[in-house]
NUNUDREN-54178 format. One record per residue (C-alpha): x negated, y negated, z. Coordinates in steps of 0.05 Angstrom, whole numbers, padded with zeros to 5 digits. Last residue first. Example, Ala and Ser with C-alpha at 12.3 -4.5 7.8 and 13.67 -1.06 7.14 Angstrom:
NUNUDREN-54178
<node px="-00273" py="00021" pz="00143"/>
<node px="-00246" py="00090" pz="00156"/>
end
This chain:
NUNUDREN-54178
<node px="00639" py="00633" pz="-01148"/>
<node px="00646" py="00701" pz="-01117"/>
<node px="00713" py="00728" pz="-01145"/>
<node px="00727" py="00800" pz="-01133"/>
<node px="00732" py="00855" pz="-01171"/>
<node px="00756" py="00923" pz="-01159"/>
<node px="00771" py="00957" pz="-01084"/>
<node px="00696" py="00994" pz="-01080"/>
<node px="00665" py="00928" pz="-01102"/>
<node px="00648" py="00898" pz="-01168"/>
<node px="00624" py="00831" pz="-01163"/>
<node px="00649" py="00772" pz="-01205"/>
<node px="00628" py="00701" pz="-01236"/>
<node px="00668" py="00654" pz="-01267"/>
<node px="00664" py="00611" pz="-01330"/>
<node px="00704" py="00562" pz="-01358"/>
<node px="00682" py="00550" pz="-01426"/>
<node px="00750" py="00588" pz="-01460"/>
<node px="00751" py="00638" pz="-01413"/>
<node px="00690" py="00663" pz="-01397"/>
<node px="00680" py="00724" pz="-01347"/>
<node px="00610" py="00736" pz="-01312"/>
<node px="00598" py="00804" pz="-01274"/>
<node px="00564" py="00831" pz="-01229"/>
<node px="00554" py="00900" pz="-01199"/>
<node px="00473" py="00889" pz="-01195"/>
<node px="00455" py="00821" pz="-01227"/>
<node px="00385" py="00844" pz="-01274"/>
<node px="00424" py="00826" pz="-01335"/>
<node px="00501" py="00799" pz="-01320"/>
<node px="00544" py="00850" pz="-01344"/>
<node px="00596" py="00823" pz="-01395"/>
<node px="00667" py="00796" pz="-01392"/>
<node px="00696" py="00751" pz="-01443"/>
<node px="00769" py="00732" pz="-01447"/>
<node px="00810" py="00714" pz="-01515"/>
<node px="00865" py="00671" pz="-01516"/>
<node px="00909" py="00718" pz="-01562"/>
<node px="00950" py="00704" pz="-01629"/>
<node px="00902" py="00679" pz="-01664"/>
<node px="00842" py="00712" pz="-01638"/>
<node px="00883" py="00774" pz="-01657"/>
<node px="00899" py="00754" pz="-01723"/>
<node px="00825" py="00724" pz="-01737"/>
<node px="00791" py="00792" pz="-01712"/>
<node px="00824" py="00858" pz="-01685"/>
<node px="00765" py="00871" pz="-01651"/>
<node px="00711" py="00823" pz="-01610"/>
<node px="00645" py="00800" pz="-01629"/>
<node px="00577" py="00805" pz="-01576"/>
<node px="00525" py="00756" pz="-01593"/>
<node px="00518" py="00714" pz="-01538"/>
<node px="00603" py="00704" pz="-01550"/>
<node px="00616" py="00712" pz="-01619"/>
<node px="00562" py="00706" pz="-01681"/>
<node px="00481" py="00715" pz="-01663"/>
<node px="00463" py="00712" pz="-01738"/>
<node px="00433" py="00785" pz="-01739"/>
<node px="00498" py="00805" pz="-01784"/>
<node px="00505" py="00866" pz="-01735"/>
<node px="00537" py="00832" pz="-01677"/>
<node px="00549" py="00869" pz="-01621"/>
<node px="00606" py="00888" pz="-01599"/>
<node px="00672" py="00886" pz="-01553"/>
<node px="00702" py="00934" pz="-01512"/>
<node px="00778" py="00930" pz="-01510"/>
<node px="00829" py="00898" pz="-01473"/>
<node px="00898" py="00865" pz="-01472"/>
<node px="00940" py="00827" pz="-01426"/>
<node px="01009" py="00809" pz="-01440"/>
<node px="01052" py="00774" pz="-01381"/>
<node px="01126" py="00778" pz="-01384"/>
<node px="01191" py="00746" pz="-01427"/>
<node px="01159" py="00690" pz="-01452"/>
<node px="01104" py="00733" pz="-01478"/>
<node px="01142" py="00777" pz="-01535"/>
<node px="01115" py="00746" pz="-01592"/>
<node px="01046" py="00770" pz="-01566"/>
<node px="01076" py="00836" pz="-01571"/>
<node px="01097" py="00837" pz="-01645"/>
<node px="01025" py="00808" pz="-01658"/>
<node px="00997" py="00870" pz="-01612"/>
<node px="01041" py="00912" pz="-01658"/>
<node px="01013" py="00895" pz="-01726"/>
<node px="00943" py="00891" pz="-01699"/>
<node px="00957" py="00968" pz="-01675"/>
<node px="00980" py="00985" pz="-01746"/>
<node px="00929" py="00944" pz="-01784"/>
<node px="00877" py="00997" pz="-01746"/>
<node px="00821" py="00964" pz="-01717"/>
<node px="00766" py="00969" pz="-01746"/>
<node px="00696" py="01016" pz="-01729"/>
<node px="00693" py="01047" pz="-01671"/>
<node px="00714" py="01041" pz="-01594"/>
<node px="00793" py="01046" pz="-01612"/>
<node px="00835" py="00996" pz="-01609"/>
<node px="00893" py="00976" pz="-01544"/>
<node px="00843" py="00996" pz="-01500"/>
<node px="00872" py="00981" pz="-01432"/>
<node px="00951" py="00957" pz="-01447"/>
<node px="00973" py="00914" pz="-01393"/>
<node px="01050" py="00893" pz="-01393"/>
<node px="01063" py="00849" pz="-01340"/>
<node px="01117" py="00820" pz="-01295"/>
<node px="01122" py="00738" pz="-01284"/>
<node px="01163" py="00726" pz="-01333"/>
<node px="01212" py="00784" pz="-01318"/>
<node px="01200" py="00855" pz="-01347"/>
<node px="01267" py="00900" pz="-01361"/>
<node px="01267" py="00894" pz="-01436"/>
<node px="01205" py="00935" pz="-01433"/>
<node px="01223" py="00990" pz="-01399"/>
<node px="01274" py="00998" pz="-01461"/>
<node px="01217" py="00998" pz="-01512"/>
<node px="01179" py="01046" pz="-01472"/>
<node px="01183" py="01099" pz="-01523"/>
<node px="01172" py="01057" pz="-01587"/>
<node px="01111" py="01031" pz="-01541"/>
<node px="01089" py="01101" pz="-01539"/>
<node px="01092" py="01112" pz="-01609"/>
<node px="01054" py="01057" pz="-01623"/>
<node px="00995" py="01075" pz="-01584"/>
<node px="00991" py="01141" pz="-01606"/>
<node px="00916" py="01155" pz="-01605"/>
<node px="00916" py="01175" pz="-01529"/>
<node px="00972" py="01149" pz="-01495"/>
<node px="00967" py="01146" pz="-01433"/>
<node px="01031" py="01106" pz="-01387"/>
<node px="01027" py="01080" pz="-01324"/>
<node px="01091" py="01045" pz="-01289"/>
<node px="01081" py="00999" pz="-01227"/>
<node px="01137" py="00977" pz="-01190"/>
<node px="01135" py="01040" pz="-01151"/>
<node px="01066" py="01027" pz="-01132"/>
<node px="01105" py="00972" pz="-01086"/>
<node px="01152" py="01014" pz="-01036"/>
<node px="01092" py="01074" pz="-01034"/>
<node px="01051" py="01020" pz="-00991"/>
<node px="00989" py="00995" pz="-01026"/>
<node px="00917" py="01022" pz="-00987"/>
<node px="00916" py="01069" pz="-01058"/>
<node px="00902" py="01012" pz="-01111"/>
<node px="00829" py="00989" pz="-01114"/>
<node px="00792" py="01059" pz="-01079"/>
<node px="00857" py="01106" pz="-01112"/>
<node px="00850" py="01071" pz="-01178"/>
<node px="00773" py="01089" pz="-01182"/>
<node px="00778" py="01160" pz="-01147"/>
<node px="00830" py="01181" pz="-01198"/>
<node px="00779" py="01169" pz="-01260"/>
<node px="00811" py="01134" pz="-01303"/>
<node px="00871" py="01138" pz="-01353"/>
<node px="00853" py="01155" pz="-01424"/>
<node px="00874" py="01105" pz="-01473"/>
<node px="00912" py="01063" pz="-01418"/>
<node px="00986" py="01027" pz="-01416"/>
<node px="00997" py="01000" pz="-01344"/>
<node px="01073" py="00967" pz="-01336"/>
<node px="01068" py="00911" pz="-01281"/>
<node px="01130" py="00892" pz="-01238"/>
<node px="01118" py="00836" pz="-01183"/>
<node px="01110" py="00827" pz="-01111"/>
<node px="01058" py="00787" pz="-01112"/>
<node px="01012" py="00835" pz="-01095"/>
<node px="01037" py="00881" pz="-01143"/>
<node px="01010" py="00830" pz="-01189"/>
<node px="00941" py="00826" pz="-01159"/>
<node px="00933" py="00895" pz="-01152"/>
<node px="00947" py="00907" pz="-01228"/>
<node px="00893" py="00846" pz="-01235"/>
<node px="00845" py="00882" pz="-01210"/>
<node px="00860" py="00950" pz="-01240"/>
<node px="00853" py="00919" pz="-01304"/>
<node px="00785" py="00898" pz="-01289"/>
<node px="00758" py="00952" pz="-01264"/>
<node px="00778" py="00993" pz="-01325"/>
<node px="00745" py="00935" pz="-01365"/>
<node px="00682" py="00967" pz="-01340"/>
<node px="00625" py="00915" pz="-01351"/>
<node px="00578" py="00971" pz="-01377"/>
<node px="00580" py="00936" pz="-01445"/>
<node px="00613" py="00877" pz="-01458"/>
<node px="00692" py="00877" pz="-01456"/>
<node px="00737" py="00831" pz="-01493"/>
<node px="00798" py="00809" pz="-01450"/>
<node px="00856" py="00791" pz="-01500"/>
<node px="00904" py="00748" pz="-01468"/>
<node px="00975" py="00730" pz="-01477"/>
<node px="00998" py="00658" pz="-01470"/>
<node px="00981" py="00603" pz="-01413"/>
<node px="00999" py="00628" pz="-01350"/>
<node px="00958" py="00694" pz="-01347"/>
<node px="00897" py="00652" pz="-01320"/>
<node px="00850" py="00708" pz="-01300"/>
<node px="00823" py="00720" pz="-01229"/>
end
């Protein structure tokens, strides 16, 4: 569904466009391929949601999936994990769902580590997310006027990945990636592609 083959990615999230979908989507889709993902989440989701997208997997591949909350501690936890870490191949991934908080900046302390991270993508995958937002200025800036966090740094270091509700489009989406865009519907098992 996403390109994770060329450098980490930051998937911005529009409102109602559940990022947590998302993740989970792409979770299956590594697992699928028989691959290692490590799942860091603010709050994890509701248990119905990764049961419908994840639970028809066989006990023998959930166990290469790790999930981690951590709350407010982001950094902490990845200081914890540090040794899971060094155990991802290229093609394993580290996905951390709402790597900033909802309001105002982000903290310098999270940038700092997603730039330590992003250094880091040669040895696994590195997806990101957050929810993204409007733009107050009035001038229309960012993607059809919604702006992402963690600004120049993180657009830097990140190819960043738009996904917002498409009006009056029940359960569907539309994700841009750098002018290529895609459209997907939410089902009961995540999203799937449609175009």
């Amino acid at each position: 569904m996403i390109d994770m083959s060329r450098g980490p990615v930051h998937i911005s999230a529009g409102p109602s466009s559940n990022s947590n979908s998302m993740s989970l989507s792409i979770i299956l889709e590594v697992l699928e391929k028989s691959n290692k993902v490590i799942w860091m989440t603010r709050i994890i989701p509701d248990q119905r949601k990764i049961s419908d997208i994840l639970g028809h997997l066989k006990d023998s591949i959930l166990n290469r999936m790790i999930v981690i909350e951590f709350g407010d501690n982001l950094s902490e936890k990845l200081e914890e994990i540090t040794g899971m870490l060094s155990t991802l191949n290229k093609n394993d991934l580290l996905i951390i769902d709402e790597w900033c908080g909802n309001y105002g900046r982000a903290k310098s302390k999270d940038i700092d580590l997603m730039k330590k991270l992003a250094e880091s993508f040669d040895e696994f995958k590195i997806i990101i997310t957050s929810n993204s937002y409007e733009d107050a200025s009035g001038e229309n800036r960012g993607f059809r006027g919604f702006m992402f966090r963690g600004g120049k740094i993180i657009e830097d270091l990140f190819r960043t990945v738009w996904i917002i509700k498409i009006d009056n489009q029940y359960q569907k989406i539309l994700i841009s990636d750098q002018g290529k865009e895609l459209v997907a519907e939410a089902s009961i098992n995540g999203y799937k592609l449609i175009n």
